[in-house]
N, CA, C and O of each residue as an XYZ file, in Angstrom:
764
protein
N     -11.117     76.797     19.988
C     -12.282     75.982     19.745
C     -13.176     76.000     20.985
O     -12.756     75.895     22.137
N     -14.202     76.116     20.696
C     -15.490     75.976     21.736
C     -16.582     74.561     21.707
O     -17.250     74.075     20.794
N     -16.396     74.164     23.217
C     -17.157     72.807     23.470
C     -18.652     73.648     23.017
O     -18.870     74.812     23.355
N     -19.680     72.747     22.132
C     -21.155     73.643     21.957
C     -22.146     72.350     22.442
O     -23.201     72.566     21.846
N     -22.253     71.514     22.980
C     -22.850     69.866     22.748
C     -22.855     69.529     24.118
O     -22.279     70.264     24.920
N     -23.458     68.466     24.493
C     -23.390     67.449     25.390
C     -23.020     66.001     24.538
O     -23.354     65.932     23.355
N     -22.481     65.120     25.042
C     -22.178     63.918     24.061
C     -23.107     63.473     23.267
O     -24.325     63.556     23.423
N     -22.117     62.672     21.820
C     -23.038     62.817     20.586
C     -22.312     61.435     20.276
O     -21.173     61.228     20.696
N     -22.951     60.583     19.593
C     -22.691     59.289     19.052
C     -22.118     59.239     17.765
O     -21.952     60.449     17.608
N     -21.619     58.630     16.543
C     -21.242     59.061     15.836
C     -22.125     59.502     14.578
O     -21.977     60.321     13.671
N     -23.072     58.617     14.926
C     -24.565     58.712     13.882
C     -25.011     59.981     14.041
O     -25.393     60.730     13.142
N     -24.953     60.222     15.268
C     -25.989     61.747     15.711
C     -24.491     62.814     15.201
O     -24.945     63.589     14.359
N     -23.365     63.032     15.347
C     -22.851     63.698     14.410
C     -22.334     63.992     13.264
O     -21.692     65.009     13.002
N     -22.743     62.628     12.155
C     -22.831     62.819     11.571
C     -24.039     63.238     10.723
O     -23.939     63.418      9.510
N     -25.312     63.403     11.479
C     -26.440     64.140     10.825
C     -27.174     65.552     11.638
O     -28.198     66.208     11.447
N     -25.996     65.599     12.667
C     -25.938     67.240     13.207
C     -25.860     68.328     12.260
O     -24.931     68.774     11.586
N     -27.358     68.710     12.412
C     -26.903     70.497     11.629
C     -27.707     71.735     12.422
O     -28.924     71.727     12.610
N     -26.709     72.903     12.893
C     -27.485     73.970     13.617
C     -28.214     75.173     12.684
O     -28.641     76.231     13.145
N     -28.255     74.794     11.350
C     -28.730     75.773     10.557
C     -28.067     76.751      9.909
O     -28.465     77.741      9.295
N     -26.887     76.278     10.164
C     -25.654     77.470      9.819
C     -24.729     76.748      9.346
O     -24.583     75.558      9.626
N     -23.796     77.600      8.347
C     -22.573     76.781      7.677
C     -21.658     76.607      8.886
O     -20.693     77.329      8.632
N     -21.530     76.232      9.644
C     -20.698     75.637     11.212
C     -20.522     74.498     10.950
O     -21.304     73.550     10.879
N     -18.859     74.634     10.713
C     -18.383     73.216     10.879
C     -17.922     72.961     12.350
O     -17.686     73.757     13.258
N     -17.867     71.578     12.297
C     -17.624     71.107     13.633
C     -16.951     69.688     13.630
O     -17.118     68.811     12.782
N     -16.347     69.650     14.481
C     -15.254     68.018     14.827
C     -16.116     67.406     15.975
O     -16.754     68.121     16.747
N     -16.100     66.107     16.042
C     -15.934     65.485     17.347
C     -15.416     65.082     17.735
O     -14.933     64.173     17.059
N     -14.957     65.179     18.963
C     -13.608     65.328     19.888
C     -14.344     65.108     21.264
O     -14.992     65.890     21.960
N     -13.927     63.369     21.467
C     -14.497     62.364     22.884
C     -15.838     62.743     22.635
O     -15.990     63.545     23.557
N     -16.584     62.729     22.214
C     -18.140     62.572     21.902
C     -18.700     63.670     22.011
O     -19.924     63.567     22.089
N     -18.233     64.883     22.056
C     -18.504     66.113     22.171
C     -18.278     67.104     20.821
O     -17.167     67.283     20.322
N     -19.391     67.652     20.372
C     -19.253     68.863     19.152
C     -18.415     69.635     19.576
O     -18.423     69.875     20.783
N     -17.572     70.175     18.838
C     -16.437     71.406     18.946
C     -16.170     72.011     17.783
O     -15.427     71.609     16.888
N     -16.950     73.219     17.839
C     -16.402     74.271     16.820
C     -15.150     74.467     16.139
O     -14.065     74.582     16.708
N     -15.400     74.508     14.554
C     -14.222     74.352     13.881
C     -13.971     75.994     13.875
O     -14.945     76.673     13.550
N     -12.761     76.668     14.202
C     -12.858     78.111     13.674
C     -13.077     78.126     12.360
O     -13.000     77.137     11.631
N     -13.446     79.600     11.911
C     -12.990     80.185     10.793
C     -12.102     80.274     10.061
O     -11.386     81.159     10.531
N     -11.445     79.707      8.695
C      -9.988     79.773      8.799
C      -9.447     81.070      8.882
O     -10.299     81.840      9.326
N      -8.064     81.789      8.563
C      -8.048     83.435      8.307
C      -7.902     82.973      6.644
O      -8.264     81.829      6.372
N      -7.451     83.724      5.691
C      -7.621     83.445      4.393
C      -6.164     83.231      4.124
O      -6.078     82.602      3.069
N      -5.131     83.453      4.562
C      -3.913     82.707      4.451
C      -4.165     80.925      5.103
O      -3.975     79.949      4.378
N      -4.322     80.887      5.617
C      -4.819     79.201      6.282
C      -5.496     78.681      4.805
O      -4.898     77.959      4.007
N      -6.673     79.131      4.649
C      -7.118     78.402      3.665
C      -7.032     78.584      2.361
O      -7.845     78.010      1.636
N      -6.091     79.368      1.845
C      -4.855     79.423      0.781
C      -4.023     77.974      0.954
O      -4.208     76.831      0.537
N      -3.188     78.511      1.641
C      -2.323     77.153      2.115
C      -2.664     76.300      1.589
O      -2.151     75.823      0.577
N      -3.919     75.793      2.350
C      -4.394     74.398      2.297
C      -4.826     74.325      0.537
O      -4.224     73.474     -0.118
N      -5.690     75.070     -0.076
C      -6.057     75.133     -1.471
C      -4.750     74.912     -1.860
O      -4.633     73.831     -2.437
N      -3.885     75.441     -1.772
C      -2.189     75.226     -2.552
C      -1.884     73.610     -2.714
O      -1.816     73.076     -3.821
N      -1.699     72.861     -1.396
C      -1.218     72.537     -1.209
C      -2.216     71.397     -1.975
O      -1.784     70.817     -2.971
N      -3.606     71.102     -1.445
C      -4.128     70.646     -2.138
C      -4.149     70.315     -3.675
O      -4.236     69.201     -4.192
N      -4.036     71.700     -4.359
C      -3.473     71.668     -5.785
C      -2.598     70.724     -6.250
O      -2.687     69.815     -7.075
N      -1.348     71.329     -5.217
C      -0.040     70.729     -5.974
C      -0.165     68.933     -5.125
O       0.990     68.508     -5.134
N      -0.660     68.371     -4.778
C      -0.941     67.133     -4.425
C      -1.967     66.363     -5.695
O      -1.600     65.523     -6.517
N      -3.294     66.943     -5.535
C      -3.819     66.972     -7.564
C      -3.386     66.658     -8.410
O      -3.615     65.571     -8.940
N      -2.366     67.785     -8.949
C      -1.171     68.095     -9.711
C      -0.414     66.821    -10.278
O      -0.214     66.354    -11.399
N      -0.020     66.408     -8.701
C       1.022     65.309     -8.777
C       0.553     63.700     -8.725
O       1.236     62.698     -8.940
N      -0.814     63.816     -8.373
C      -1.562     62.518     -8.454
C      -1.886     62.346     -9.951
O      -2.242     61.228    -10.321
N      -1.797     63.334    -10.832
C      -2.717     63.381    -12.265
C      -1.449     63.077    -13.325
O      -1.398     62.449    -14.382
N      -0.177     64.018    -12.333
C       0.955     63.618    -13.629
C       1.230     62.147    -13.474
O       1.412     61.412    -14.445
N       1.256     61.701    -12.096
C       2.108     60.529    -12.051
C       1.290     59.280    -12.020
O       1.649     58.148    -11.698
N      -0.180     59.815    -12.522
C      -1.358     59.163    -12.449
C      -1.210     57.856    -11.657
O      -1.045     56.723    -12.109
N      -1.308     58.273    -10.321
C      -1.086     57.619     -9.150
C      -3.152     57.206     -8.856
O      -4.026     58.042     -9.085
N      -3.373     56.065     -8.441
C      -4.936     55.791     -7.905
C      -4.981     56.700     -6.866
O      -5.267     55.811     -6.064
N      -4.955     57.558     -6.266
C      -4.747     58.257     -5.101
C      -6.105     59.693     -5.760
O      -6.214     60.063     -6.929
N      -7.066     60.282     -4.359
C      -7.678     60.995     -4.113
C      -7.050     62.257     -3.255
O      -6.652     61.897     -2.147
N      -6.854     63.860     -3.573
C      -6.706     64.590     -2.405
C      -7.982     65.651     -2.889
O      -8.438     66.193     -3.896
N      -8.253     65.509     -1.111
C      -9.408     66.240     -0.474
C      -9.232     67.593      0.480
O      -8.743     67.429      1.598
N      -9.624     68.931      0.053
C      -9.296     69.960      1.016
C     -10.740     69.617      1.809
O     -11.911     69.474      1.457
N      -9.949     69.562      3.161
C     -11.449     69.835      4.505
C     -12.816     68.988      3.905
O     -13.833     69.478      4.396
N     -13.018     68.212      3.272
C     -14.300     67.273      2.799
C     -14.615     66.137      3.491
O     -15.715     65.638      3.733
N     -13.206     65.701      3.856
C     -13.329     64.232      4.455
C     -13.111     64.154      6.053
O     -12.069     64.770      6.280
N     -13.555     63.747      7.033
C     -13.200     63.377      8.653
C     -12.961     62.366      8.674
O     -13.491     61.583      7.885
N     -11.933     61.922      9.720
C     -11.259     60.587      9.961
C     -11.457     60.448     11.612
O     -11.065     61.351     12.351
N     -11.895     59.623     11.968
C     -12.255     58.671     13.151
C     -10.878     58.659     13.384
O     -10.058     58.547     12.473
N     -10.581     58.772     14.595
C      -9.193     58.833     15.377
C      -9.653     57.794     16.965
O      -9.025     56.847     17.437
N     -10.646     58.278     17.347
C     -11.120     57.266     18.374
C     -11.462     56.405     17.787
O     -12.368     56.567     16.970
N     -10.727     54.853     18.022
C     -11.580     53.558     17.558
C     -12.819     52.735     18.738
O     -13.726     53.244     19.397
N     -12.483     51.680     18.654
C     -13.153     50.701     19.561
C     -12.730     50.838     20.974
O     -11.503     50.796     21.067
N     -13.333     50.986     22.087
C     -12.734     51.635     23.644
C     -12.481     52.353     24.013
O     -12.078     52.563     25.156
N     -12.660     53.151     22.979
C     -12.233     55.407     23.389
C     -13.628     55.770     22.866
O     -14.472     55.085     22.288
N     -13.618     56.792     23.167
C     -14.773     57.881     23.139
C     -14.659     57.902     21.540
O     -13.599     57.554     21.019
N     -15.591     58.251     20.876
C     -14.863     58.786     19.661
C     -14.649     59.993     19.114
O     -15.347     60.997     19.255
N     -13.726     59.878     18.526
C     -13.380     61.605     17.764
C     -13.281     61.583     16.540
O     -12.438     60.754     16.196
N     -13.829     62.196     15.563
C     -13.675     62.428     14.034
C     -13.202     63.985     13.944
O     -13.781     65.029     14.246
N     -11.995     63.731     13.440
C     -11.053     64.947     13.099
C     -11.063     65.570     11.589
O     -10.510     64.792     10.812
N     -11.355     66.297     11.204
C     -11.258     66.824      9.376
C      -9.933     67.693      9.324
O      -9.652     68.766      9.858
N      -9.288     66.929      8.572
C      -8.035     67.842      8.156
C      -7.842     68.634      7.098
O      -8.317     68.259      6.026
N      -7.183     69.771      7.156
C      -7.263     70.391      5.879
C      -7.292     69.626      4.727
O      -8.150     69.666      3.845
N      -6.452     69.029      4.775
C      -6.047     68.159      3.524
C      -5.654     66.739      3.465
O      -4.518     66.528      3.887
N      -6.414     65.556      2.981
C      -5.693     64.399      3.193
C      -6.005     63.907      1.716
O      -6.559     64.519      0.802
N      -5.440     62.509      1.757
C      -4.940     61.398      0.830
C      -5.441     60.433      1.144
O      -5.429     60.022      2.305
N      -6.116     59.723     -0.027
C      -6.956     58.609     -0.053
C      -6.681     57.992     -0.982
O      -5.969     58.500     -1.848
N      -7.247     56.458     -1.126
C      -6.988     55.506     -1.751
C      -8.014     55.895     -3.080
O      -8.959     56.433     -2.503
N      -8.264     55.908     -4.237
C      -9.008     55.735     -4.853
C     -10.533     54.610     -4.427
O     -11.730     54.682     -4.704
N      -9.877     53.858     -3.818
C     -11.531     52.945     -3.684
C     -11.797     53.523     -2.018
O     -12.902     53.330     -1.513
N     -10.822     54.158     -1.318
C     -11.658     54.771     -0.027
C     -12.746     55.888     -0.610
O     -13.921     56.078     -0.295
N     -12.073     56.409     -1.376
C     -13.221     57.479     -1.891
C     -14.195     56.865     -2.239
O     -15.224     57.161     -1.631
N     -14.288     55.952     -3.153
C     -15.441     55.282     -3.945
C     -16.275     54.902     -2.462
O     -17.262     55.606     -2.247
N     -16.083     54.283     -1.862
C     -16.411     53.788     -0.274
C     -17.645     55.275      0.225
O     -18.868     55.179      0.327
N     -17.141     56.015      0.359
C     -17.709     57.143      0.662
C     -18.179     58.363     -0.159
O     -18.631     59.351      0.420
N     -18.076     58.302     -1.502
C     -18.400     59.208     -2.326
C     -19.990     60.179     -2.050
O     -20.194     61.388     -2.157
N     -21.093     58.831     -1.593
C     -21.656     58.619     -2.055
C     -22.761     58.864     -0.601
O     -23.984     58.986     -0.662
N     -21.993     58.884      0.526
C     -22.453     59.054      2.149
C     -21.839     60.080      2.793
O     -21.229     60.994      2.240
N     -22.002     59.929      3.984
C     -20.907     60.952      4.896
C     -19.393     60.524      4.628
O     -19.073     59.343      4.489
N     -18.188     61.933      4.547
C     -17.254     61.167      3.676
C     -16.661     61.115      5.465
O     -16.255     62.023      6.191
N     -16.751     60.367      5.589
C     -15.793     60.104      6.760
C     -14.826     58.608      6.854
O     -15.320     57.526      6.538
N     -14.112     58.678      7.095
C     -13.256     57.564      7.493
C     -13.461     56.633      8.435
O     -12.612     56.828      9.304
N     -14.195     55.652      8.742
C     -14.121     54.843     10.386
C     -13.678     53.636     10.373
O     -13.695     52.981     11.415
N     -13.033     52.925      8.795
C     -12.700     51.662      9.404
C     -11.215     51.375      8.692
O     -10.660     50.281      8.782
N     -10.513     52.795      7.794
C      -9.431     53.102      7.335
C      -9.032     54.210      8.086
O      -9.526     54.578      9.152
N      -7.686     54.955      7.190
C      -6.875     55.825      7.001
C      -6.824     56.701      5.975
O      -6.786     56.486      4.764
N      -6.825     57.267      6.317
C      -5.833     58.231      4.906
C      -4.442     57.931      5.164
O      -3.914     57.579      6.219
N      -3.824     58.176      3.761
C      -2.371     58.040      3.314
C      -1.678     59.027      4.067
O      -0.634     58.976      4.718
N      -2.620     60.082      3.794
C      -1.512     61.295      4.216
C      -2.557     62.410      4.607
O      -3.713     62.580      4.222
N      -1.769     63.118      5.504
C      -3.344     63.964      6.333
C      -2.198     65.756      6.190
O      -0.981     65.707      6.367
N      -2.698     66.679      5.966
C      -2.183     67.836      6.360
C      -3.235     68.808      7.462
O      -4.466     68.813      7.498
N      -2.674     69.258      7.948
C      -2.736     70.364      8.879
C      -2.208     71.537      8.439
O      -1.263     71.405      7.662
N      -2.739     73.309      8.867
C      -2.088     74.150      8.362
C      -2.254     74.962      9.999
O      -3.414     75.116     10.380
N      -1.546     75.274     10.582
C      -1.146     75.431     12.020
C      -1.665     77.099     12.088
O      -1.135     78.012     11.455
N      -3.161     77.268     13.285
C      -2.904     78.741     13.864
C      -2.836     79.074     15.109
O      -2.875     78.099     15.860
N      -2.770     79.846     15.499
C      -2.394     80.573     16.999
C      -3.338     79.235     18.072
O      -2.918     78.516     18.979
N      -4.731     79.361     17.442
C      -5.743     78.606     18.392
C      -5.767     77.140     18.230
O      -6.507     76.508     18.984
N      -4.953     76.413     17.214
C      -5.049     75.287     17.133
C      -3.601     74.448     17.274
O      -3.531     73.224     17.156
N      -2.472     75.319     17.546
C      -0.969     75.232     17.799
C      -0.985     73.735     18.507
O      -0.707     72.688     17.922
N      -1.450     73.892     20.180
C      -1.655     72.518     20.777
C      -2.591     71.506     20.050
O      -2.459     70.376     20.521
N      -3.225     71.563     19.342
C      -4.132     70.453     19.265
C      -3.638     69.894     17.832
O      -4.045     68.777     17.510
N      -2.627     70.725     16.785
C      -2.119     70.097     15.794
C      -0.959     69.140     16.201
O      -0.863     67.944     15.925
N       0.024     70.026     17.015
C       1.217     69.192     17.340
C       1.391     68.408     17.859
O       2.443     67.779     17.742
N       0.191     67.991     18.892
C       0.206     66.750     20.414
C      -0.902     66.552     19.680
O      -0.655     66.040     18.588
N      -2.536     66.874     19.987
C      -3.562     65.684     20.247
C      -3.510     65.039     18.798
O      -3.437     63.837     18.542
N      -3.569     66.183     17.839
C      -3.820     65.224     16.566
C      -2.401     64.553     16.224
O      -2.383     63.544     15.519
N      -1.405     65.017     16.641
C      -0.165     63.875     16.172
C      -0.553     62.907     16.837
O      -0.667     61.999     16.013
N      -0.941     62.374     18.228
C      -1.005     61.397     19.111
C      -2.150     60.876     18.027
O      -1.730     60.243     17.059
N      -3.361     61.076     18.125
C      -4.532     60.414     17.562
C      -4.220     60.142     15.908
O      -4.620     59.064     15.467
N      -3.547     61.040     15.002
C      -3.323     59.982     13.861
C      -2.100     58.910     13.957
O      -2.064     57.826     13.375
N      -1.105     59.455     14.821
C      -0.309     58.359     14.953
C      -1.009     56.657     15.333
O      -0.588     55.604     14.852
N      -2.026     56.792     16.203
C      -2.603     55.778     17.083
C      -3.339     55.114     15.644
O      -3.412     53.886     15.591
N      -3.874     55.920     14.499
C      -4.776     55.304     13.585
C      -3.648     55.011     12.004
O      -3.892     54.898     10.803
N      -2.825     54.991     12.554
C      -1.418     54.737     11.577
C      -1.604     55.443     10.072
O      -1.786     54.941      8.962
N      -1.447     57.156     10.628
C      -1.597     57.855      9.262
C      -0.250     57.849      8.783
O       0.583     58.511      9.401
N       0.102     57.159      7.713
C       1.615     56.868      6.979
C       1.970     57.865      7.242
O       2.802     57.786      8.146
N       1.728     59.171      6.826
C       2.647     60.534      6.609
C       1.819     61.625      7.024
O       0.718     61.792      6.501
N       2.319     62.495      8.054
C       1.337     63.629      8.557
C       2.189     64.858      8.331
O       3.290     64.881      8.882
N       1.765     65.998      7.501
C       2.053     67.285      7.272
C       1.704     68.619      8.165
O       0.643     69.192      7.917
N       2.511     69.103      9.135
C       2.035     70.106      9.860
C       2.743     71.687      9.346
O       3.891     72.035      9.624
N       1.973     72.317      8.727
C       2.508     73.495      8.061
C       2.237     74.629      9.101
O       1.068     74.935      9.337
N       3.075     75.149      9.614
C       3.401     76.119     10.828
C       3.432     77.619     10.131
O       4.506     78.197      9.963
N       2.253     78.164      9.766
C       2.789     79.811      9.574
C       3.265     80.484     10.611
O       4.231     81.168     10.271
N       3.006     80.574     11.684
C       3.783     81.325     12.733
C       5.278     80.789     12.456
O       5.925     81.657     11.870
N       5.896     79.810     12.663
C       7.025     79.718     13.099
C       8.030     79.131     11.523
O       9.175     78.680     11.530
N       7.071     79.354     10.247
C       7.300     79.269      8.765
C       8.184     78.243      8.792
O       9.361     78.571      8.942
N       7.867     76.763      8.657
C       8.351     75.796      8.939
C       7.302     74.610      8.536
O       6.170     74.649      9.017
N       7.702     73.503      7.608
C       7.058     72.589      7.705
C       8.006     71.439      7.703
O       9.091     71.215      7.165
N       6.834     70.490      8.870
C       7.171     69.306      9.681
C       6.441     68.207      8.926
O       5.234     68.168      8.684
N       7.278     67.409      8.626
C       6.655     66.179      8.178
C       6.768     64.402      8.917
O       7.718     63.647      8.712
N       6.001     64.195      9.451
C       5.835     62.558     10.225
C       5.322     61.479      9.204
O       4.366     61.221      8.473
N       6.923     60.864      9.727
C       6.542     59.930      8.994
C       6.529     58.279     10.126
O       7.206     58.194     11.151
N       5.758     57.328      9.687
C       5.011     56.518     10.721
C       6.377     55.550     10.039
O       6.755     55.356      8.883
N       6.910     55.040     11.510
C       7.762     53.833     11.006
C       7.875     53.146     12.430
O       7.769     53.727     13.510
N       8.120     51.756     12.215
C       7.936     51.165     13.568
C       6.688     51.345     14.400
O       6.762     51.203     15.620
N       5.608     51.631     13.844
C       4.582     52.282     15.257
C       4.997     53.859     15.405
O       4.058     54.589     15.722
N       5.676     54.197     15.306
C       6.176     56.053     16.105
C       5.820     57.133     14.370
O       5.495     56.642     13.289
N       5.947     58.012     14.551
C       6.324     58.832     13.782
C       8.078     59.441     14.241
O       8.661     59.631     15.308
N       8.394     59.570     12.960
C       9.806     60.023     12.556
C       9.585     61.802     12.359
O       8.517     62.273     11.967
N      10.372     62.350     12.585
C       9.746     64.019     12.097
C      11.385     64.456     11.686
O      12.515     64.268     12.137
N      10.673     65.224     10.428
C      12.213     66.062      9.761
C      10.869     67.514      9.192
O       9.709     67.630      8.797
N      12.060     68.310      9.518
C      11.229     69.839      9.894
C      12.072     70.678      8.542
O      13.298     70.752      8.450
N      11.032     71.295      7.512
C      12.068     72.302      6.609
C      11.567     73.437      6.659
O      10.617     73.850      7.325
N      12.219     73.940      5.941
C      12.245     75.676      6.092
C      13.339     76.343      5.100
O      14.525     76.078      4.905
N      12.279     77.524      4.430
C      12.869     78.427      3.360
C      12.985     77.425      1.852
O      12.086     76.873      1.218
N      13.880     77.452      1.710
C      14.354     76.683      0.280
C      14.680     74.935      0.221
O      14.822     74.313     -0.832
N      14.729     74.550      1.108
C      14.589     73.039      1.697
C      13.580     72.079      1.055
O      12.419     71.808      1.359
N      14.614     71.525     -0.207
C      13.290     70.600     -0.110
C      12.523     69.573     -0.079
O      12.875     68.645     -0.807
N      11.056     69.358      0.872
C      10.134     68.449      1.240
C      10.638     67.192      0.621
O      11.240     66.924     -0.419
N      10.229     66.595      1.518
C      10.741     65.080      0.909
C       9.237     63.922      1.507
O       9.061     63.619      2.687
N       8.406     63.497      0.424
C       7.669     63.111      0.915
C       7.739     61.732      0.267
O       8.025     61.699     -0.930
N       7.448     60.266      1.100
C       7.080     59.112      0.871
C       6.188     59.040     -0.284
O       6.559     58.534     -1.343
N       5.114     59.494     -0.124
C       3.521     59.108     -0.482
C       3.987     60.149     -2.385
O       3.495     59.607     -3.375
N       4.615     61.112     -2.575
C       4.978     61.712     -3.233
C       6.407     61.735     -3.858
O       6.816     62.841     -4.215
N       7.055     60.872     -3.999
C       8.560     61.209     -4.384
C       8.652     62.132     -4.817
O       9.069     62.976     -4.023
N       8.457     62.491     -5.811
C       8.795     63.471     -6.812
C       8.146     64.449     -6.932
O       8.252     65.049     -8.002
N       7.204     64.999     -5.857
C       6.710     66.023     -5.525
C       7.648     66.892     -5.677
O       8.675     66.224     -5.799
N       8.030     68.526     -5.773
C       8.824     69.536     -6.112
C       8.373     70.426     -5.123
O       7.395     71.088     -5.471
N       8.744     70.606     -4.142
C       8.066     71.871     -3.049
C       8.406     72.252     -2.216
O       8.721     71.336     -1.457
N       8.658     73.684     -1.584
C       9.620     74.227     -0.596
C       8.556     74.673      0.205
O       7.392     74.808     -0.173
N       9.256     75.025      1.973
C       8.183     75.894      2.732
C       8.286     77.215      1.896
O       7.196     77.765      1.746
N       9.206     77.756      1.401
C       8.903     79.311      0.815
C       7.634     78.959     -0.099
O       6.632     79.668      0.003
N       7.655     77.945     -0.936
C       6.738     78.837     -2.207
C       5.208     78.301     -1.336
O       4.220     78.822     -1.854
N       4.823     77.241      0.037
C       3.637     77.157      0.711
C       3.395     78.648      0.997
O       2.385     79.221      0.588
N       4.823     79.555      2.059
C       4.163     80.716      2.795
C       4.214     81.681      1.997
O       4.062     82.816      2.448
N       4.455     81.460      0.518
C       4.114     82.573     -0.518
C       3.299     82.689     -1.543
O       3.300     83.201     -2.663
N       2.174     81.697     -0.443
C       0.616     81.958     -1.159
C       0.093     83.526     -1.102
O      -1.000     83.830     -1.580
């Protein structure tokens, strides 16, 4: 990721545009280039997205999932701020309604559940800054899907901390927000 900005408020990034489809995060009040995904990354995330859909529609749960649409405020009140967009998160039915309709961003909630899909250039900033910063904004359940190291990690928020149980191959996911979700790391890295 590349710093492109001098500090930006949250108003001024959320009506930042350089004329180009460039997405961008803010991170401590500063624009930072979102890469490109590669097209396995944003497979993944479409998958995963799906089968979250899927499982909100069978079990007709009030619940919203969003690929990359929505940013969540991770800096609150006394930090700089940062609005992070995750591949994929989980919303309340009336958070959506909340934002349908404006910038979809998050600043005075959570999402349920946030995913990440892990590459070479974003390795540190999935596993530390954004675990630290959604932990701090109490994201119930955080999904970090590792293609390099074909492994997915799931945090779950208890006590204040996140809990982490890591699967791989035929193992399978066990999610809060989803009981009865059905899903292995094989059939994610065999998009």
């Amino acid at each position: 990721m590349v710093v492109v900005s001098p500090i930006f408020t949250l108003s001024e990034y959320l009506a930042y545009s350089d004329g180009t489809d460039s997405r961008y995060e803010l991170v401590n009040e500063e624009l930072v280039l979102m890469a490109q995904p590669t097209g396995i990354h944003g497979g993944m995330s479409e998958f995963i997205n799906d089968r979250f859909r899927s499982e909100i529609q069978r079990c007709q749960l009030s619940l919203v999932s969003k690929q990359e649409l929505i940013a969540v405020q991770t800096g609150r009140i006394g930090a700089k701020i940062t609005c992070r967009v995750p591949d994929v998160v989980v919303v309340t039915l009336t958070q959506w309604d909340e934002i349908k309709f404006c910038e979809a961003v998050l600043t005075d909630s959570s999402p349920l559940l946030a995913v990440e899909v892990v590459s070479s250039s974003t390795r540190n900033t999935d596993y530390r800054k954004k675990r630290a910063e959604y932990n701090s904004i109490e994201i119930s359940e955080y999904w970090i899907i590792d293609i390099i190291d074909r492994k997915v990690t799931i945090l779950i928020l208890e006590d204040g901390l996140y809990e982490e149980t890591t699967y791989q191959d035929h193992e399978q996911i066990v999610s809060p927000l989803f009981p009865e979700l059905l899903l292995t790391p094989l059939q994610i890295f065999s998009v």
